[in-house]
ChimeraX commands (.cxc) that place a marker at each C-alpha (Angstrom):
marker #1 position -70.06,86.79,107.59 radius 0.5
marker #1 position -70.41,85.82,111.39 radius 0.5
marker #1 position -70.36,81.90,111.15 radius 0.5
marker #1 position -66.81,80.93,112.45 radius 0.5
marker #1 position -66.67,77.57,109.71 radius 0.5
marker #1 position -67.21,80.39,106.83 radius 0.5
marker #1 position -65.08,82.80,107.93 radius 0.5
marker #1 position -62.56,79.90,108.15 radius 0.5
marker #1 position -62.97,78.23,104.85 radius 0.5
marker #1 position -62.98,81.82,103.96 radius 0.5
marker #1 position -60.00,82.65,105.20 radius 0.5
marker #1 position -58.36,78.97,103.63 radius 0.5
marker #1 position -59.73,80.36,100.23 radius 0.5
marker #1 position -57.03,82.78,99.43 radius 0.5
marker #1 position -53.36,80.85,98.49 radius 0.5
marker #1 position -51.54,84.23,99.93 radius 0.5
marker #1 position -53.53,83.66,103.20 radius 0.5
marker #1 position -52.44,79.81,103.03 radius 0.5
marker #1 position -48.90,80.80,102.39 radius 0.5
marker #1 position -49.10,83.09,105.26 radius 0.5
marker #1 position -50.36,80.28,107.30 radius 0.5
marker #1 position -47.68,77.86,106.14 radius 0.5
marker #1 position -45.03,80.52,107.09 radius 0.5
marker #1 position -46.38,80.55,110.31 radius 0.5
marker #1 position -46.05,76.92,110.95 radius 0.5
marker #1 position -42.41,77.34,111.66 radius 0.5
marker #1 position -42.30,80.32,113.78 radius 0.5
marker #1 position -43.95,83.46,115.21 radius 0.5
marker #1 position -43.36,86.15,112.72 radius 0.5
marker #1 position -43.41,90.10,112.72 radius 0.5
marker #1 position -45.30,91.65,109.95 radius 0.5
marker #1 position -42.64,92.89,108.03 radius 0.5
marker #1 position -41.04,89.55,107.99 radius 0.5
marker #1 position -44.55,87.85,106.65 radius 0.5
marker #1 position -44.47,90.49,104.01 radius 0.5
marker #1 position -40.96,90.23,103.20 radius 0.5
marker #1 position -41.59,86.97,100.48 radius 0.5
marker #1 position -44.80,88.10,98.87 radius 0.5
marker #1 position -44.31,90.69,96.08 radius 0.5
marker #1 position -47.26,93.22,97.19 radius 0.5
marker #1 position -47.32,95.88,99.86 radius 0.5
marker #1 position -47.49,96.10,103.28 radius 0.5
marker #1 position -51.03,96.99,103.47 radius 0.5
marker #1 position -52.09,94.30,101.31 radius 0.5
marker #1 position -50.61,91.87,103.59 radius 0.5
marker #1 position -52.09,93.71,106.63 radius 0.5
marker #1 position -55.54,93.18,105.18 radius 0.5
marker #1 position -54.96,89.50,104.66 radius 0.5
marker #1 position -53.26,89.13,108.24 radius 0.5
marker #1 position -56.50,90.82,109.33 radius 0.5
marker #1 position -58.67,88.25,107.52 radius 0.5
marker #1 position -57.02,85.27,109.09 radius 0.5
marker #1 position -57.07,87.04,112.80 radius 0.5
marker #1 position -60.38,87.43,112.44 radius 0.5
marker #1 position -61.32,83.90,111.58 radius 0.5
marker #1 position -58.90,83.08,114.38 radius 0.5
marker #1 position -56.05,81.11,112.18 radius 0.5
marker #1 position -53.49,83.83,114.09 radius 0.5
marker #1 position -53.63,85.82,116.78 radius 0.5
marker #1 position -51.39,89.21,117.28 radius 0.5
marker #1 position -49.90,90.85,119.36 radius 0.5
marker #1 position -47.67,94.27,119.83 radius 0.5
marker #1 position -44.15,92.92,121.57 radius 0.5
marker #1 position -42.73,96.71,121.59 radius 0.5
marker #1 position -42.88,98.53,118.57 radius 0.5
marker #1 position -43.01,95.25,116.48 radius 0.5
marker #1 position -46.43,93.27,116.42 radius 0.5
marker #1 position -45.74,89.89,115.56 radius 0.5
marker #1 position -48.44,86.93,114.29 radius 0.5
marker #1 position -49.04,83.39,116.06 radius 0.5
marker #1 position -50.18,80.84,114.35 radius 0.5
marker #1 position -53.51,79.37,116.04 radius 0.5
marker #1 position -53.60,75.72,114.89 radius 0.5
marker #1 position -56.48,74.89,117.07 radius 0.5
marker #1 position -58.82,77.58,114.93 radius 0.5
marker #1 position -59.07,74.18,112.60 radius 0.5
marker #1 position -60.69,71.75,114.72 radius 0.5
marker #1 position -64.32,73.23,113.67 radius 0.5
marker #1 position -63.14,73.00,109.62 radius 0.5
marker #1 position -62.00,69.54,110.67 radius 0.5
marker #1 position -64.74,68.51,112.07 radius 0.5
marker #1 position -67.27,69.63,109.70 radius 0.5
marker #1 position -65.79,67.98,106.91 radius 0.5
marker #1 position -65.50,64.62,108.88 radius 0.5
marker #1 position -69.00,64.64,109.02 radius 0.5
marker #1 position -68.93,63.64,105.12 radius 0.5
marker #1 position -66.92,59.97,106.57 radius 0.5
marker #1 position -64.49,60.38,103.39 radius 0.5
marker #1 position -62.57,62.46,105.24 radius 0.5
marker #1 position -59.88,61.23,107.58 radius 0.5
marker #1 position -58.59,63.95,110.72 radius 0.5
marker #1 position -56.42,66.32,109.76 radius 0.5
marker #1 position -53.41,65.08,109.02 radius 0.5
marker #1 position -51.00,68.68,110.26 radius 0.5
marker #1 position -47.84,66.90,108.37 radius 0.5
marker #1 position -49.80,66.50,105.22 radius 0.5
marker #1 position -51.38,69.80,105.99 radius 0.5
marker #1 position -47.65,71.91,106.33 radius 0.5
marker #1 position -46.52,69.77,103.00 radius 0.5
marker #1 position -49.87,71.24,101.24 radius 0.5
marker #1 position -49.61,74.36,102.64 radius 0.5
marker #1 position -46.09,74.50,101.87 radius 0.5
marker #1 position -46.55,73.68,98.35 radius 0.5
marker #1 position -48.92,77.05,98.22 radius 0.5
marker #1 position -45.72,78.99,99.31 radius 0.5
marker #1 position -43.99,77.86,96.58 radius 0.5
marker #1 position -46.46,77.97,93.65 radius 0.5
marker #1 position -47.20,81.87,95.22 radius 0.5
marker #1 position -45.15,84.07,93.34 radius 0.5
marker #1 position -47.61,83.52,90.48 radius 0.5
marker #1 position -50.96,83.99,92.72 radius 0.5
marker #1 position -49.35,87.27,95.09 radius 0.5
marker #1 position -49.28,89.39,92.25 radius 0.5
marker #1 position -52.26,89.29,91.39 radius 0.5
marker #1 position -53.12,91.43,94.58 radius 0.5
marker link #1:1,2 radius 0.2
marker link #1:2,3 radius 0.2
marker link #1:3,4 radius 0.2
marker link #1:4,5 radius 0.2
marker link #1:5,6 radius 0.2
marker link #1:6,7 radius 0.2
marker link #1:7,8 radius 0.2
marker link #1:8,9 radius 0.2
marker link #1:9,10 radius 0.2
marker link #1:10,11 radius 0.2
marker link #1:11,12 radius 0.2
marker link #1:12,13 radius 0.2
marker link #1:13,14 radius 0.2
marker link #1:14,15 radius 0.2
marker link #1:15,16 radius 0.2
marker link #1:16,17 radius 0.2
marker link #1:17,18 radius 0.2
marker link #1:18,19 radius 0.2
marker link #1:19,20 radius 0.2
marker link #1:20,21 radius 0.2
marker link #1:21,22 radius 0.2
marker link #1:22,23 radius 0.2
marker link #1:23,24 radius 0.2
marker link #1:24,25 radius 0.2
marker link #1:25,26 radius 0.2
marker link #1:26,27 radius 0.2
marker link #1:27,28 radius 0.2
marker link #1:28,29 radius 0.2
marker link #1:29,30 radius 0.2
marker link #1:30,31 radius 0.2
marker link #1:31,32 radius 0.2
marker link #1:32,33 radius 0.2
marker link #1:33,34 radius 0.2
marker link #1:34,35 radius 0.2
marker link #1:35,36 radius 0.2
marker link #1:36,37 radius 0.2
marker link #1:37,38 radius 0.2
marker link #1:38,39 radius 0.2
marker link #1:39,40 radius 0.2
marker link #1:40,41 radius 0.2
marker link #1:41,42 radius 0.2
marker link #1:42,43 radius 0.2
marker link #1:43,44 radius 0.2
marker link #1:44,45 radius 0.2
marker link #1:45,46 radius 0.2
marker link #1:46,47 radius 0.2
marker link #1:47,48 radius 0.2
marker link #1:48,49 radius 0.2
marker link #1:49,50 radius 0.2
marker link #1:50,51 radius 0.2
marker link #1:51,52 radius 0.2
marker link #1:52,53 radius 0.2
marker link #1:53,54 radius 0.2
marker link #1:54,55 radius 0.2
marker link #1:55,56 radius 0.2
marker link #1:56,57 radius 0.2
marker link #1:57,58 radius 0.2
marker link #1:58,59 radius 0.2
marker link #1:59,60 radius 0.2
marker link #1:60,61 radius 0.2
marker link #1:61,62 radius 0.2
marker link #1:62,63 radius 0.2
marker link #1:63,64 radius 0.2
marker link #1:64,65 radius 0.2
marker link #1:65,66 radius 0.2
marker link #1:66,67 radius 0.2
marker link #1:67,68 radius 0.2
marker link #1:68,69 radius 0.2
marker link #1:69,70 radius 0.2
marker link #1:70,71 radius 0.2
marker link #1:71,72 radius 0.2
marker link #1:72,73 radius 0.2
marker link #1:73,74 radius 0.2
marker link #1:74,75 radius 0.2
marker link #1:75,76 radius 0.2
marker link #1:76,77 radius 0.2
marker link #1:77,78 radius 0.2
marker link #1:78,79 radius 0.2
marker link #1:79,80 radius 0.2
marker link #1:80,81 radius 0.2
marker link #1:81,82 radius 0.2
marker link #1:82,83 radius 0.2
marker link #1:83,84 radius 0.2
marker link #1:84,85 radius 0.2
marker link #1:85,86 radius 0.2
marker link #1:86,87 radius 0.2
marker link #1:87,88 radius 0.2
marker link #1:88,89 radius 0.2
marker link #1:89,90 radius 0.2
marker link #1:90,91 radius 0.2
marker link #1:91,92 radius 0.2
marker link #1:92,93 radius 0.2
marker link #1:93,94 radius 0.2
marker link #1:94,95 radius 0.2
marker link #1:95,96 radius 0.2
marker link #1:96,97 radius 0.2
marker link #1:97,98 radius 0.2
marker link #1:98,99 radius 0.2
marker link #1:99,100 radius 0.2
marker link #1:100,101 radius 0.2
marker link #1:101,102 radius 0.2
marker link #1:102,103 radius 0.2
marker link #1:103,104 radius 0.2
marker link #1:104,105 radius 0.2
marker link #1:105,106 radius 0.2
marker link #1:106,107 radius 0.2
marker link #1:107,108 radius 0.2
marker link #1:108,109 radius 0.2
marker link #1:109,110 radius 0.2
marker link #1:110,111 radius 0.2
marker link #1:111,112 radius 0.2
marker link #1:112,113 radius 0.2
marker link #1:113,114 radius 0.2
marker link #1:114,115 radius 0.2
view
């Protein structure tokens, strides 16, 4: 999958990945601290962290022996975009994006162990 819109909505398909995302609305985060909430391992958060970095929702970066995840909110704008193109669709809304996205966290215990 090289199209940057599907590897986005691809990314936004997953509600860990959302969470993730949500989490990251608030703050840089190491790893370990993006893991911390989620009841799966390490690795299985690493995967998804690679997923999202990859469609360019986060970027990372090594700060010492730590590496810590960014949210990039601008990665959107193509999603956004597209789905504008439809006219039912108003521009993204990123308070009424956080609140969904928030939501996700907290209906995730459910959907994380599943992984």
């Amino acid at each position: 999958m090289t199209d940057p819109l599907d590897m986005t909505f691809a990314a936004l398909s997953d509600p860990t990945r959302r969470a993730i995302l949500s989490m990251l609305l608030e703050d840089d985060m190491a790893v370990t601290d993006v893991a911390a909430p989620f009841g799966i391992s390490l690795a299985a958060i690493s995967k998804h962290l690679t997923v999202l970095a990859e469609a360019g929702l986060i970027s990372q970066e090594k700060r010492g022996r730590v590496k810590w995840c960014k949210l990039e909110p601008d990665a959107m704008r193509a999603a956004s975009v597209w789905m504008q193109g439809f006219g039912q669709f108003e521009p993204v809304n990123l308070d009424a994006f956080e609140r969904f996205l928030m939501q996700e966290l907290q209906d995730l215990p459910d959907a994380a162990t599943a992984d």
